[in-house]
N, C-alpha and C positions, 0 to 999 in steps of 0.2 A: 627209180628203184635204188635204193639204198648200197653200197659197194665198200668193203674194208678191205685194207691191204696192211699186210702185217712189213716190219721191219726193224731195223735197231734203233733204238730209241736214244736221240742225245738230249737227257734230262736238264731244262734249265728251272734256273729258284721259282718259276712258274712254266709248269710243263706244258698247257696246253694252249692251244691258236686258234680260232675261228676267221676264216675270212675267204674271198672269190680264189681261185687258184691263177698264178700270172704261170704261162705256161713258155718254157723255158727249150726249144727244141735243137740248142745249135748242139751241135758238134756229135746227132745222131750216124752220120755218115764214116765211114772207113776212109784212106785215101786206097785210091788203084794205081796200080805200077804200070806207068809211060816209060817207054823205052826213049832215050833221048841220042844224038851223034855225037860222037868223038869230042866234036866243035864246038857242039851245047853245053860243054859242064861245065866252062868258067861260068858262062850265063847260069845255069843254074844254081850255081853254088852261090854265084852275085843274088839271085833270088834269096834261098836261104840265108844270108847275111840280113838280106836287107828287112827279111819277116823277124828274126829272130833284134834286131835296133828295133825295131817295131814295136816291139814287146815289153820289150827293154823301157824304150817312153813310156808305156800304155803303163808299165809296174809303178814306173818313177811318179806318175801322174798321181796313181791313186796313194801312193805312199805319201804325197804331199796334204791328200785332202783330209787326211786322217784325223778328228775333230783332238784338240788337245784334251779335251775332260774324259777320254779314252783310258776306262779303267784298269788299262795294259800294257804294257806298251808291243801295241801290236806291230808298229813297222817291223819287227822283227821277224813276221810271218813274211810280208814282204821283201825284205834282207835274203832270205832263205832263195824264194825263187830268182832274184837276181841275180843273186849266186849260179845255183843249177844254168842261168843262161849264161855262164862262163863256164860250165863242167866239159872238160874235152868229152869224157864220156857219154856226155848224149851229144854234143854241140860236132865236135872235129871227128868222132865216130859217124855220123851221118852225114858229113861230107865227105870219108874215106867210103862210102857206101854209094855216094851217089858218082866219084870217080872210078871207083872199080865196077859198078855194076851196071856204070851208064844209066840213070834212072833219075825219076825226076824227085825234087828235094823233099815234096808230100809222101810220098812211100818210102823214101830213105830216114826222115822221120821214126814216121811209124815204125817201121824194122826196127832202129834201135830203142825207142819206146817199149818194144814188145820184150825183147831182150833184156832191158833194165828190170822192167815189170816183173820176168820171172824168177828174176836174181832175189829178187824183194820177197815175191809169192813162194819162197824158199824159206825165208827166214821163222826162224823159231818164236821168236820173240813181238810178242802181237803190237806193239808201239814200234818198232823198228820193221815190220810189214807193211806196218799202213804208211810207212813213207814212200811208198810207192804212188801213193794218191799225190803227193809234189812231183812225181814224174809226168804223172796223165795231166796236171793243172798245166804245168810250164811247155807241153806240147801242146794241148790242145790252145792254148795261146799263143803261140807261133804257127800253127798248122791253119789258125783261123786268118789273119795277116796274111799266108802263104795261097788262102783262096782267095784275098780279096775282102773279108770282112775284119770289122773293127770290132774282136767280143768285148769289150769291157763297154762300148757305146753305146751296146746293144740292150744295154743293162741299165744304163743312164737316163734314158729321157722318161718323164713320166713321175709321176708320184705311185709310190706301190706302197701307201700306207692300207697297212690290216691287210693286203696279200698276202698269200701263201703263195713264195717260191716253190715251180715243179721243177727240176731240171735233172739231167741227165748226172749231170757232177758240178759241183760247185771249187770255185779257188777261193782261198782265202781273199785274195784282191776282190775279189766278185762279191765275197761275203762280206766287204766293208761295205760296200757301195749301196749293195742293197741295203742294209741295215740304216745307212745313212739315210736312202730313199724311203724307207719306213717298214720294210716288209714286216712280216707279222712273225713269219716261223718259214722254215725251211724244206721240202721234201727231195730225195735225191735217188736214184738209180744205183749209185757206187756211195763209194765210203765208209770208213770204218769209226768206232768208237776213240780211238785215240791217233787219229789225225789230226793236223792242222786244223783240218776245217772245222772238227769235233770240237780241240781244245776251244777254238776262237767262238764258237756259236756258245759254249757254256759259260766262256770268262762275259760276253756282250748278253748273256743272260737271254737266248733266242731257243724257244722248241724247235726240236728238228725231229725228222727221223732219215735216215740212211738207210741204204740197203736193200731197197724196193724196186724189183729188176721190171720195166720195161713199163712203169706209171706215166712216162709222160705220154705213152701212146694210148693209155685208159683214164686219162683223164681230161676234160672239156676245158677249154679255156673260161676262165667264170664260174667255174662249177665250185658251190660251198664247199668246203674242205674243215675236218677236223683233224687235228694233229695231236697228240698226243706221244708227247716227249717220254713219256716214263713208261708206257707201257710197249713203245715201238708202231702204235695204232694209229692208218691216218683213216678216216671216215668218209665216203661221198655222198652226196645226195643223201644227208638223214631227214629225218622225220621230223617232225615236229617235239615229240616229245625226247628225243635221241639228244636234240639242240638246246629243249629248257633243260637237260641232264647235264650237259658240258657247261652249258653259260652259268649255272651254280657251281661248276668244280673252277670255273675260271674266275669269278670271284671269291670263291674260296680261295682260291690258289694264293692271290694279291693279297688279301688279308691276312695270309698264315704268312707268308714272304715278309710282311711287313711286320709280323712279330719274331720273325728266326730273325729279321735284323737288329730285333733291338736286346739279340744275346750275345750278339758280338762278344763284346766287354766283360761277360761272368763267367766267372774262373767256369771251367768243368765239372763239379762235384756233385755228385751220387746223394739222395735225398738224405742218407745213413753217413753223408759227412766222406766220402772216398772220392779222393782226388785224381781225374780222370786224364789223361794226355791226350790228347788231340792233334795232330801233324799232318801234314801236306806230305805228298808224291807231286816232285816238280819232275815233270820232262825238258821242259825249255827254259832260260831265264827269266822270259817273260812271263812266266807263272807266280813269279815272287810276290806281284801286286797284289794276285787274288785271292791268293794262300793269304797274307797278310788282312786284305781287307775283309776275311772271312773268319777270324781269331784264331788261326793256326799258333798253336804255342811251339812249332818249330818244323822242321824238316825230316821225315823219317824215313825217305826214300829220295837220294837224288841222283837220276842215272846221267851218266856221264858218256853214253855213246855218241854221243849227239855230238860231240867233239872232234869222234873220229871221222863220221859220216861226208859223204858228198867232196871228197878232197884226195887230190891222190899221192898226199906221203901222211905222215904219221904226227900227232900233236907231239911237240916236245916237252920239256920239262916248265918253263917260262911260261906257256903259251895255257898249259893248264891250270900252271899257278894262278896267272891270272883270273881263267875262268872262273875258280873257287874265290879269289879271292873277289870278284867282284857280285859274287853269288854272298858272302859275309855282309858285306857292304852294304846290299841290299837287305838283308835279313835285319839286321842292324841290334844285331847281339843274339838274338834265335839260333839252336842250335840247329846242326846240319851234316845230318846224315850220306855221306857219300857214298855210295856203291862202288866199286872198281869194277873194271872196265867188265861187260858183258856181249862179247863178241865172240863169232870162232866158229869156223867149220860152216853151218848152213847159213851164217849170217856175219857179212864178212864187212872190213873196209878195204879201200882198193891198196892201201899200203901195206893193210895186214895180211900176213903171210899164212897159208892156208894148208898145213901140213897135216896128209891124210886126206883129206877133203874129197880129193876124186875117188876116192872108194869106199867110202861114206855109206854106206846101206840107210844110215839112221839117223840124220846130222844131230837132230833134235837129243841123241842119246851118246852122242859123239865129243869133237877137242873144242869145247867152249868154256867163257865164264872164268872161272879159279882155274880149270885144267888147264887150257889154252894160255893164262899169265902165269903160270909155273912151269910150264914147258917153253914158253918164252920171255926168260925175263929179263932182257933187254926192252921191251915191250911194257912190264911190269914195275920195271925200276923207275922210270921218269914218273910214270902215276903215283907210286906212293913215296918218291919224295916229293913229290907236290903238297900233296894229302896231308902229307908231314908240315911242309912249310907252311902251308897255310893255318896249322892246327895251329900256330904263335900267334893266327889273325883273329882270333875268334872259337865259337865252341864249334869243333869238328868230332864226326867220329868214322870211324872206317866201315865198312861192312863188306861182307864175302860173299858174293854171289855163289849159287848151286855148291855148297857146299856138301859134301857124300862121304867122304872118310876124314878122320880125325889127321892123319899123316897130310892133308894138305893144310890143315889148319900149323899144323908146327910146324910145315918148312914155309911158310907165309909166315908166324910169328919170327922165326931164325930171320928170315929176309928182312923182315922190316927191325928188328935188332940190329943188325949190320949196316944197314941203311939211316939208323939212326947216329951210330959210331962213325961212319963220313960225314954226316952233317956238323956233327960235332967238331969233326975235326976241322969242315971249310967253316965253322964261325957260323953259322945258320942257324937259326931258332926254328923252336919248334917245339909241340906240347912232350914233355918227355912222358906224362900218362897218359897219351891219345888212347881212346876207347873203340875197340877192333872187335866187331859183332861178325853172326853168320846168321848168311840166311836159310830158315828152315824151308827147303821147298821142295822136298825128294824124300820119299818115304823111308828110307836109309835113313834120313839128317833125322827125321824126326823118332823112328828106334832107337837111335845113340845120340839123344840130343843132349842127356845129362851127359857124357860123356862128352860130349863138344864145350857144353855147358862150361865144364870146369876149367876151359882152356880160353874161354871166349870172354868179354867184358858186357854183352847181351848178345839177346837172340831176336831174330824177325822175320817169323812166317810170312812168306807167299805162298798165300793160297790158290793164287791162280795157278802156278806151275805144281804144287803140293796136289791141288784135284786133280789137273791133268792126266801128272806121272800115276797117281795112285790110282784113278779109273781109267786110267789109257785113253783118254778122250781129247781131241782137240775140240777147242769150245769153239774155236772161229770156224770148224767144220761142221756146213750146217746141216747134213744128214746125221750129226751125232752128236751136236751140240746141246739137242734135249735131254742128254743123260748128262750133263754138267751140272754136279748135284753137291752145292757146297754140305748139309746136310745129311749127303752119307756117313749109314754111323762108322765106316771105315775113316772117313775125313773128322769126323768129330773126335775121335780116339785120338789120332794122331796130335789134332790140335790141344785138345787136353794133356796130351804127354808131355806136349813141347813146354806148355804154359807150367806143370809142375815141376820137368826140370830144371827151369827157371826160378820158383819158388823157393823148393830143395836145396838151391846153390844162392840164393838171395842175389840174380841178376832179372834184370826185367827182360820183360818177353814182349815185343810188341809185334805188329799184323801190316803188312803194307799193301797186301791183295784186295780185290777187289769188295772183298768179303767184309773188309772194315768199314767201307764206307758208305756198305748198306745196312740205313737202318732196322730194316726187317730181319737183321742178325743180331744186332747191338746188344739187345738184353741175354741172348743167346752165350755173346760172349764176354759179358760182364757175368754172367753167370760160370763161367767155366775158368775165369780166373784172372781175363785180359785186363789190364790197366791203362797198358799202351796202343793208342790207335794212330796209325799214318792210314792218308785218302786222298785221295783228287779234292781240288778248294772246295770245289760247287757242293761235297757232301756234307763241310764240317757239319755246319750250321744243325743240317736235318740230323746228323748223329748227337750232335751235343743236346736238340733237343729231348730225346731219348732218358741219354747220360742223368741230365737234369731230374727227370722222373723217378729215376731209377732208385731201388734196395737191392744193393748187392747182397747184403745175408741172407734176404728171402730169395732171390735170382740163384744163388749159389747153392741152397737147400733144393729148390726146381732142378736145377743142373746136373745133381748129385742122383735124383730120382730118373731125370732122361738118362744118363750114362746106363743106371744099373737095368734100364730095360730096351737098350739099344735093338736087343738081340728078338722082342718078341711085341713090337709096340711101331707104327709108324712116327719116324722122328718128326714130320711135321705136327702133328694132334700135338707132339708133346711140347713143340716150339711154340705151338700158337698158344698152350699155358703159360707158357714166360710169357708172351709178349700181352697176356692179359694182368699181370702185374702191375 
């Protein structure tokens, strides 16, 4: 009998998999708390050392086998866990757990696992939550060693060409391995959209889906599996006819893959001659290759937390420069939008200073972002001399996260004036016209966006945070995620206003939310005035095919008739007329 199971779908340039399911069940168990004597914990702690060197090879192993024509440079995923197996924070916290509580090193573990995890499942910011998933990988990789087994072995013997991976949670280590062994597509228990293990299955081009709570216990070992990367759908036990339906959208898939690659190389331009921007949202350095090898014409979102994270004091002024500057280097003359820093209050680093925070009702509505660097700008000042210095390397531009009143935007302009007049003074170069945007993502920013407008050098909607705040919804909340409606004509408005204030004032307005790098919106918002698009690599391609089709002056006449009947018309009827253009 036939069985679907819905989840989050990580779309690759061919989203769908058919093949037996390889059924994946370690790390289904908890550890239990053993009480151990007085006499026991050097032994134990000697245990824990010796799981966690354990892990330590087992990383360094697969980091090695990493094939070079690797269209990423993925050790970098690996880099990361190696790290975490030096974080006092989970490493020398569970051995302060297993000396004070007398217990043994598996539930001292776990404890502070559990602990980290909530810190995360706190955070605002839906890419800097899912980094909790490097917490669960780099435990459950030493907790496995800690029993007695070898997980990444476990994963190695065998050819698992055309398998569909089942498992509980996947590591990036694990998702090389597999990959290399042939797997076909991925299915998981945990995981989120902009994880590690996300980014990595979209840059090696593998359907997955995430987020399907308890499938390895319903599904058979060998049992056909369909997966379906884009719509979050894995299929069991289909039909005959269910099978000839995917194995035509699976050779569809290849053949269309194989024509979005050969648009690489064509500028972006609108059938009516309108020249369209297309940019990348890097999370990691190693996003550089894909953005690149996907004709990203530059970088319109690149967040810089990543910096702060997993370390316990604070990036200095040197240590960022270099980041950016080897983020130039890589781009290799593309321009690159940087974000400052977006931390604070529900989503913290452990050097970052967290004032207010314990009485926080709301953190998500609380001291982050622009607030939290204006209210420490000691914290703020080594960023944007950085930002600065590096603007002499290459085309930089700045941008202001959660921007809500026009009074942060000027004492941010006044700072970085001042900060330009010391750079000056110590002999340091740097662009004197650096270009200083705000991001529209709070229904505030986007009522006075002409008004920010006039103060700003552009503007760039997120719309992920911009739907949220305006429908009070969190979209990673899945009893309420089904009202996450880019599409409201409350969101449509807003977005319109930004883009006109933009026009009014002849700065550009560009979109770094999720919302740009679905095509099923593209005509929507080449209709309502957008020119600039930033997206994750994996989208360019499918938006620029769009772009390519596209009449903006007929798109823009549609546009003009959805706005004016917002109020008595469902806006999808009236989207699905644009996208028949």
């Amino acid at each position: 009998m036939s069985c679907a199971f819905q989840g989050i779908g990580i779309s690759a340039s061919c989203a769908i998999a058919l093949g037996p399911a390889y059924l994946d069940r370690r790390g289904l168990g908890g550890a239990m708390r053993i009480a151990i004597a007085p006499e026991a914990v050097e032994a134990e702690l000697d245990r824990l050392d010796q799981a966690v060197e354990a892990a330590r090879l087992a990383l360094r192993a697969v980091r090695e086998q990493i094939p070079g024509h690797t269209p990423l440079n993925i050790a970098e995923f690996i880099d990361t866990h190696l790290l975490m197996l030096e974080d006092a924070a989970l490493i020398d916290a569970a051995r302060t757990i297993i000396s004070d509580e007398l217990c043994n090193a598996e539930w001292a573990l776990q404890r502070q696992r559990d602990t980290l995890v909530r810190l995360f499942d706190e955070m605002d910011d839906p890419y800097l939550r899912t980094r909790r998933d490097d917490v669960e990988h780099v435990v459950s990789q030493i907790q496995g060693f800690l029993r007695g087994e070898t997980p990444a072995a476990a994963l190695l013997d065998g050819d698992l060409k055309g398998q569909v991976v089942v498992a509980r949670d996947l590591a990036p280590a694990e998702v090389i391995v597999l990959h290399h062994r042939g797997a076909a597509a991925f299915v998981t228990e945990h995981g989120g959209p902009m994880s590690h293990t996300a980014i990595l299955v979209r840059s090696l081009g593998i359907p997955a889906v995430v987020g399907i709570h308890n499938i390895t216990r319903q599904i058979r070992p060998g049992e056909l599996l369909i997966v379906d990367g884009e719509s979050g759908t894995v299929l069991g036990d289909a039909d005959a006819r269910t099978l000839s339906y995917f194995r035509a959208r699976l050779r569809a898939g290849h053949s269309r893959l194989r024509r979005l690659r050969r648009l690489v190389d064509r500028p972006a331009r609108t059938r009516d001659g309108i020249a369209i921007s297309l940019e990348a949202n890097l999370e990691l350095p190693e996003d550089v290759a894909t953005a690149r090898a996907n004709g990203a014409t530059g970088v319109g979102l690149y967040r810089t937390e990543f910096l702060y994270m997993n370390r316990p004091d604070l990036p200095d002024e040197e240590e960022q420069l270099a980041a950016y500057s080897a983020m130039l280097q890589g781009l290799g003359g593309l321009p690159i939008t940087i974000r400052s820093l977006d931390l604070g209050a529900d989503k913290t680093a452990e050097g970052l200073p967290r004032p207010g925070a314990s009485t926080a009702n709301n953190p998500a509505l609380g001291l982050r972002a622009i607030r939290l660097c204006l209210k420490e700008p000691e914290i703020f000042r080594p960023q944007l001399r950085a930002i600065l210095r590096a603007s002499a390397l290459g085309p930089v531009r700045l941008m202001l996260p959660l921007v809500s009143h026009l009074r942060e935007v000027e004492t941010t302009l006044r700072l970085i004036d001042e900060l330009k007049r010391q750079l000056r003074a110590d002999g340091l170069d740097y662009d004197p016209k650096l270009p200083v945007g705000a991001m529209i993502e709070v229904p505030a920013a986007a009522l006075a966006a002409r008004a920010i407008a006039r103060r700003m050098d552009f503007l760039s909607i997120g719309t992920n945070d911009l739907i949220q705040y305006t429908l009070a919804i969190d979209r990673l909340d899945d009893s309420v995620n089904d009202l996450f409606d880019p599409t409201h004509p409350a969101i449509l408005r807003l977005i319109h206003m930004t883009i006109e204030a933009g026009r009014a004032l002849d700065i550009p307005v560009s979109m770094c939310g999720e919302m740009a790098g679905d095509p099923r919106f593209t005509r929507l918002l080449l209709g309502l005035g957008l020119r600039h698009f930033s997206m994750q690599p994996g989208a360019l391609l499918d938006v620029k095919e769009v772009v390519l089709e596209a009449d903006t002056e007929a798109l823009e006449r549609e546009a003009q008739r959805l706005l004016a009947h917002l109020d008595d018309t469902d806006p999808s009827l009236l989207i699905a007329r644009l996208n028949a253009h």
